[in-house]
C-alpha positions as CSV (number, residue, x, y, z in Angstrom):
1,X,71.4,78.7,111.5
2,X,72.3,80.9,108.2
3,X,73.1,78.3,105.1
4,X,76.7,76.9,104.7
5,X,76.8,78.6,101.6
6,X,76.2,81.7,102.7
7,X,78.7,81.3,105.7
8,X,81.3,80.1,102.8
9,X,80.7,83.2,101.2
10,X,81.0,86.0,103.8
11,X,84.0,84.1,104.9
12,X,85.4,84.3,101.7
13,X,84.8,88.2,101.7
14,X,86.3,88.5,105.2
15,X,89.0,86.7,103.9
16,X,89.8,88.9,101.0
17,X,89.4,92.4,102.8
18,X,90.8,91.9,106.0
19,X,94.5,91.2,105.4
20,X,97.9,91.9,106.9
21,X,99.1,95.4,105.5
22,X,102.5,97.4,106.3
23,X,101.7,101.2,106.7
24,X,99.0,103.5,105.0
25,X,97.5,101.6,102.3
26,X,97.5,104.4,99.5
27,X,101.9,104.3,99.1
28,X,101.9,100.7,99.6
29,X,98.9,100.4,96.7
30,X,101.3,102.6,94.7
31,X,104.5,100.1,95.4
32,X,102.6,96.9,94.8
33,X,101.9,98.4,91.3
34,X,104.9,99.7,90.9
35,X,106.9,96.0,91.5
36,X,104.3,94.3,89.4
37,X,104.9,96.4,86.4
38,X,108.7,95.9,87.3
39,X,108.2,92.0,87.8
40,X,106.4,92.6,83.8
41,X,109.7,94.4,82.9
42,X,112.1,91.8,84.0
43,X,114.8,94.4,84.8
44,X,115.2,97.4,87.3
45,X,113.4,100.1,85.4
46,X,115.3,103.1,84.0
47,X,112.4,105.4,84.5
48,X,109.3,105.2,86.4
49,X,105.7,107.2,85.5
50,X,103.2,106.9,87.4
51,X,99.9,107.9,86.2
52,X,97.5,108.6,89.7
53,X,93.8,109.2,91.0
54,X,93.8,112.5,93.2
55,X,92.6,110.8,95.9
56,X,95.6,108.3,96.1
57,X,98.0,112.1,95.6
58,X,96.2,113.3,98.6
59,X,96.6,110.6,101.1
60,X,100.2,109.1,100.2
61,X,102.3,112.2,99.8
62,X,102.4,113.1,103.1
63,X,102.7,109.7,105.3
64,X,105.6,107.8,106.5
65,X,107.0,104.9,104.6
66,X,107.4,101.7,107.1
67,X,111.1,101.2,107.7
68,X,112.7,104.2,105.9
69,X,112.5,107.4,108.4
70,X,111.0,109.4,104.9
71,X,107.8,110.5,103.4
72,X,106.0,110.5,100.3
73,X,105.6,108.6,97.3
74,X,109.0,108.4,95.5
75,X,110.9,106.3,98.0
76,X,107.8,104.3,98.3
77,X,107.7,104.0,94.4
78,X,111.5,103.3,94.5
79,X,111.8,100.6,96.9
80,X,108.6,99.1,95.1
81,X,111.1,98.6,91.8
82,X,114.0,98.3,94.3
83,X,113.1,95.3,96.6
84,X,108.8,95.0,96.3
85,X,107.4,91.4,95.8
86,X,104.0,92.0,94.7
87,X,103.4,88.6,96.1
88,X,103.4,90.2,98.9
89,X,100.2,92.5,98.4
90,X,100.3,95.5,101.1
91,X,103.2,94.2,102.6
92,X,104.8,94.9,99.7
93,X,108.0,96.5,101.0
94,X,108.2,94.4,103.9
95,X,112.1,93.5,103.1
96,X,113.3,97.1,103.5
97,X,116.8,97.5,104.4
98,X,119.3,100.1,105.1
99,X,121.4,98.9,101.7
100,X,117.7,99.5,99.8
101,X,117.1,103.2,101.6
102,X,120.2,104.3,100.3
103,X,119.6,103.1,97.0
104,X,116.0,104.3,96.8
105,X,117.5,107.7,97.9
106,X,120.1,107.6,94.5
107,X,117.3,106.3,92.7
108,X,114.8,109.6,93.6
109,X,118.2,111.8,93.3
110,X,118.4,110.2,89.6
111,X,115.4,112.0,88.3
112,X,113.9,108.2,88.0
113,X,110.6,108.8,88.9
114,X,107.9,110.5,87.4
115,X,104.7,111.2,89.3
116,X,101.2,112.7,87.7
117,X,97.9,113.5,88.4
118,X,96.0,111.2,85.9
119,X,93.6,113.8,84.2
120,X,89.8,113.0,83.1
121,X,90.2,110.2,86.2
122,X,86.9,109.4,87.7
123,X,87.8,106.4,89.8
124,X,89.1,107.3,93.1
125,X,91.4,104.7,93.4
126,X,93.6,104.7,90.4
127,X,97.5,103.9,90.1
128,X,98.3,103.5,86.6
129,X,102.3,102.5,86.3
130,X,104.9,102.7,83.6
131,X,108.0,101.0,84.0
132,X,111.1,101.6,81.1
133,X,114.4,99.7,80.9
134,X,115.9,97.9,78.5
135,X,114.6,98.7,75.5
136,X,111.0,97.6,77.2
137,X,108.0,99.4,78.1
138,X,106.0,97.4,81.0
139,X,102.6,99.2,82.5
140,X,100.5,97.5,85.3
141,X,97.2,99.2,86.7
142,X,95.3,99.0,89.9
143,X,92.0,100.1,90.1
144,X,88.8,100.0,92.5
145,X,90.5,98.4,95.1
146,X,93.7,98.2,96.6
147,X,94.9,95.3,95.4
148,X,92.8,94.8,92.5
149,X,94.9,94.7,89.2
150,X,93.0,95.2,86.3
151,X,95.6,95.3,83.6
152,X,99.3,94.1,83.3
153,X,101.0,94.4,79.7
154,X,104.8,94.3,78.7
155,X,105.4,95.9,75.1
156,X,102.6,94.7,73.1
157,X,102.0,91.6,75.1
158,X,98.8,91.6,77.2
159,X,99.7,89.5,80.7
160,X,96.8,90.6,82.0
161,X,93.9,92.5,81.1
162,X,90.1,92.4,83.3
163,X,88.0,95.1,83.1
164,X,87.0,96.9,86.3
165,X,83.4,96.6,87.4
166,X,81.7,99.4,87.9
167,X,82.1,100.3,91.7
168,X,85.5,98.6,91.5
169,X,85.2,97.1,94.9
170,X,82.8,93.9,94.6
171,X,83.1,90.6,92.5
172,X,79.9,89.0,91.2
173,X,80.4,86.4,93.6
174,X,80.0,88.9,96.8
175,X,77.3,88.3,99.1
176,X,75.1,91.5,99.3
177,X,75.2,92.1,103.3
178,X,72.5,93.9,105.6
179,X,73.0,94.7,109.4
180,X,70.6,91.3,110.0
181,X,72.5,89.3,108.5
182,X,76.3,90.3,109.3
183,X,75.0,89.9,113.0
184,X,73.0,86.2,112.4
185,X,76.6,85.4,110.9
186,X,78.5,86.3,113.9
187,X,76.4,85.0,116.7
188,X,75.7,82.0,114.9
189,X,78.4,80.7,112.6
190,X,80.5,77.9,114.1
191,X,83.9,79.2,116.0
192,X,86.0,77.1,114.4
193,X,85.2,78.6,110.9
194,X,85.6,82.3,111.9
195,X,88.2,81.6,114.5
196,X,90.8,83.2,112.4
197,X,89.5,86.7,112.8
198,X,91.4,86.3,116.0
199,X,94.4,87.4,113.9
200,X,93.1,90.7,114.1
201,X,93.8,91.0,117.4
202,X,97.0,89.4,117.5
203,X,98.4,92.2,114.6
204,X,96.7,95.4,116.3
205,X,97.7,95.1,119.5
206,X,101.1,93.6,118.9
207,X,101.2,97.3,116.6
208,X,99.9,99.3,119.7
209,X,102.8,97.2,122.4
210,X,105.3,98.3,119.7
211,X,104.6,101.9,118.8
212,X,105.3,102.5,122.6
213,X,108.8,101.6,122.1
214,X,109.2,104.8,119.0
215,X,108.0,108.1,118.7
216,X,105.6,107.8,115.8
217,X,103.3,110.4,114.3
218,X,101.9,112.9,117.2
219,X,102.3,110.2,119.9
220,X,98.6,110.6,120.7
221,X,98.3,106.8,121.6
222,X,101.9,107.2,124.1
223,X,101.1,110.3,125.3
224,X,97.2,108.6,126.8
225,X,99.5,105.8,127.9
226,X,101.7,107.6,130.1
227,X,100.6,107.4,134.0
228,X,101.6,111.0,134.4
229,X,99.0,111.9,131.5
230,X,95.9,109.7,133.6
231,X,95.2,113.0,135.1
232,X,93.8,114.9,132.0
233,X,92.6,111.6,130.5
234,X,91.9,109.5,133.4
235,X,92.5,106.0,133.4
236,X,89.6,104.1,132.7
237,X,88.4,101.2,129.8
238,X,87.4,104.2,128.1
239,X,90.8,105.7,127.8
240,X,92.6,102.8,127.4
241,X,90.6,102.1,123.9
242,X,91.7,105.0,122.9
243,X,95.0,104.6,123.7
244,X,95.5,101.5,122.0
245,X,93.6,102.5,118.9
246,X,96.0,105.6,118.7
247,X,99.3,103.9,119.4
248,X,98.2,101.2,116.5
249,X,97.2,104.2,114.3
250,X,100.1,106.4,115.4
251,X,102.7,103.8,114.3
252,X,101.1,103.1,110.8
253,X,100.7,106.2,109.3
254,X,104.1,107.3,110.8
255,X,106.6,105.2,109.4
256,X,106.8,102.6,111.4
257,X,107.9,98.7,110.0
258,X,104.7,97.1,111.5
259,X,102.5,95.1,110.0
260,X,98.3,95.7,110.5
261,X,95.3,93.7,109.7
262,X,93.3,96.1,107.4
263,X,89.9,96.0,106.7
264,X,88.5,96.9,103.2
265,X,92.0,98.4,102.3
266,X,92.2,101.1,104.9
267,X,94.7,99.9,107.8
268,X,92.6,102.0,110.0
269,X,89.6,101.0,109.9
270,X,91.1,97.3,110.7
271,X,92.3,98.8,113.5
272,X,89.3,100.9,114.7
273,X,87.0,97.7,113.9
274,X,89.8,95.4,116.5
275,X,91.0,97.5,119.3
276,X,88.8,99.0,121.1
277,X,87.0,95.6,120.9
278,X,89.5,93.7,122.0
279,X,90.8,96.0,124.7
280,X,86.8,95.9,126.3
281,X,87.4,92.0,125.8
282,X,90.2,92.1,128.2
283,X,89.3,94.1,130.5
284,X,85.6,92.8,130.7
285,X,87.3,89.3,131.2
286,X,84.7,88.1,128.0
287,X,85.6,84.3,127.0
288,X,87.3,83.5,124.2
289,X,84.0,83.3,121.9
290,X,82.4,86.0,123.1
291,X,85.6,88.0,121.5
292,X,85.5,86.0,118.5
293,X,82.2,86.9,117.9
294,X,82.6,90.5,118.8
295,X,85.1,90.8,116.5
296,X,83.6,89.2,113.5
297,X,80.7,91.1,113.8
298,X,83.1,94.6,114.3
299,X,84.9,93.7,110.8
300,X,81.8,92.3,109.0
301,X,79.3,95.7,109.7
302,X,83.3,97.6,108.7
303,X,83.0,95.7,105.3
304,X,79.5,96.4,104.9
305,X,79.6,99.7,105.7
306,X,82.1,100.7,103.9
307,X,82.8,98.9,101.1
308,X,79.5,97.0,100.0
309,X,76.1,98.2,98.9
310,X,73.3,97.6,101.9
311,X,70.3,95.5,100.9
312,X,68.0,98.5,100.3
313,X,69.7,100.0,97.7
314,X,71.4,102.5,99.6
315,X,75.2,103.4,99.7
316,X,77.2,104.6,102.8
């Protein structure tokens, strides 16, 4: 049996990285920042800048917004000063209503927002916000991981200032993780302590039931679903992993006011790690722990993989 204190620990970790998030994580990293800096402020800001990583450019400006029927960063940014509680983390935005669209859309027709390519930027993840209003200047950063603030200041008052470690996406009190012992953890650890990853499957497929009901994205995941497409497809376990996984994935990145359990920051690779796993649960008939264990194990090796150095040194 692997030590209670290492079980505390990679709970902890799961914990942290695998969280409820509302559409792709890249905008909603950009909103959180953006109502932190305007919590800072402690008025609607008059102008927004925001200062960002290329990599954050690349993958925001071109994905739906959860609730709004638009694209992009600036209504994401706007609704961020607009209505975001950075208490809420990636579900930042998550009170979106037709009363806040519209003003988000004055807002962007303003000439309120300001967006930039942060030059000499080496970090890929990098949102760097600057909020004016007021006679006040408040600024808020996020860097390394999606949610990781590293500095909040309003004026010449620090609120917050903690230097980024140098991969950005591990504290000192991680656990360093290996394939042995992410799997020990899974088969072993009691259920009642990692009984929670369960939630995974309750927020993925819930997303994949609703994205039936819209048109989101390229319908991949509806089109596989439709009895008429079983022909091309067939209609087997095989297919029908798949076809949850896409309708999950379709609905995120296409707009769609649904909430995910992400892993690591990426909402897709929450999903990828829970679907097709749960899915093969169900239609295996596998008991209860068989899919809790299945499922911790999917989102542990996720973390590892992704996001953590492996025991050897090396780095995926």
């Amino acid at each position: 049996m692997i030590e209670e204190k290492t079980r505390e620990q990679i709970i902890a970790l799961m914990k942290r990285e695998v969280v409820p998030a509302v559409g792709c994580t890249e905008p909603m990293a950009v909103a959180l920042c953006v109502s932190r800096a305007t919590e800072a402020l402690g008025c609607r800001p008059e102008k927004i800048t925001a200062l960002l990583s290329a990599n954050i450019l690349k993958n925001a400006m071109g994905v739906g917004i959860p609730g709004t029927g638009m694209i992009g960063l600036p209504i994401a940014i706007a609704l961020g000063a607009l209505i975001g509680k950075s208490e809420y983390q990636l579900e930042v935005i998550k009170d979106v209503c037709p009363e806040a669209i519209e003003q988000g859309k004055q807002y962007i027709d303003e000439g309120r927002i300001d967006i930039q390519l942060k030059q000499d930027c080496c970090d890929k993840l990098y949102v760097e916000i600057l909020c004016e209003g007021g006679g006040h200047k408040a600024c808020a950063i996020i860097q390394g991981s999606h949610t990781h603030f590293v500095s909040v200041t309003r004026d010449d008052e620090v609120l917050l200032d903690e230097q980024a470690s140098h991969s950005g996406d591990c504290d000192e009190d991680d656990i360093t993780l290996n394939l042995r012992l992410v799997y020990d953890f899974a088969m072993q650890a009691p259920l009642n302590e990692i009984r929670f990853i369960l939630e995974t499957r309750d927020y993925n497929l819930k997303a994949a039931q609703e994205s039936v009901k819209g048109n989101y994205g390229h319908c991949l995941g509806k089109t596989m679903d439709r009895p008429l497409s079983h022909g091309i497809f067939g209609n087997t376990i095989f297919s029908r992993i798949l076809s949850k996984t896409a309708l999950a994935t379709d609905a995120r990145m296409g707009g769609a006011l649904i909430p995910v359990m992400s892993n690591s920051g990426s909402g897709n690779q929450g999903i990828c790690a829970t679907n097709p796993v749960a899915v093969y649960a169900m239609e295996n008939e596998n008991t209860e722990e068989e899919l809790i264990r299945a499922l911790t194990l999917s989102h542990g090796l996720d973390r590892q993989l992704v996001r953590h150095h492996l025991s050897d040194g090396r780095r995926l």
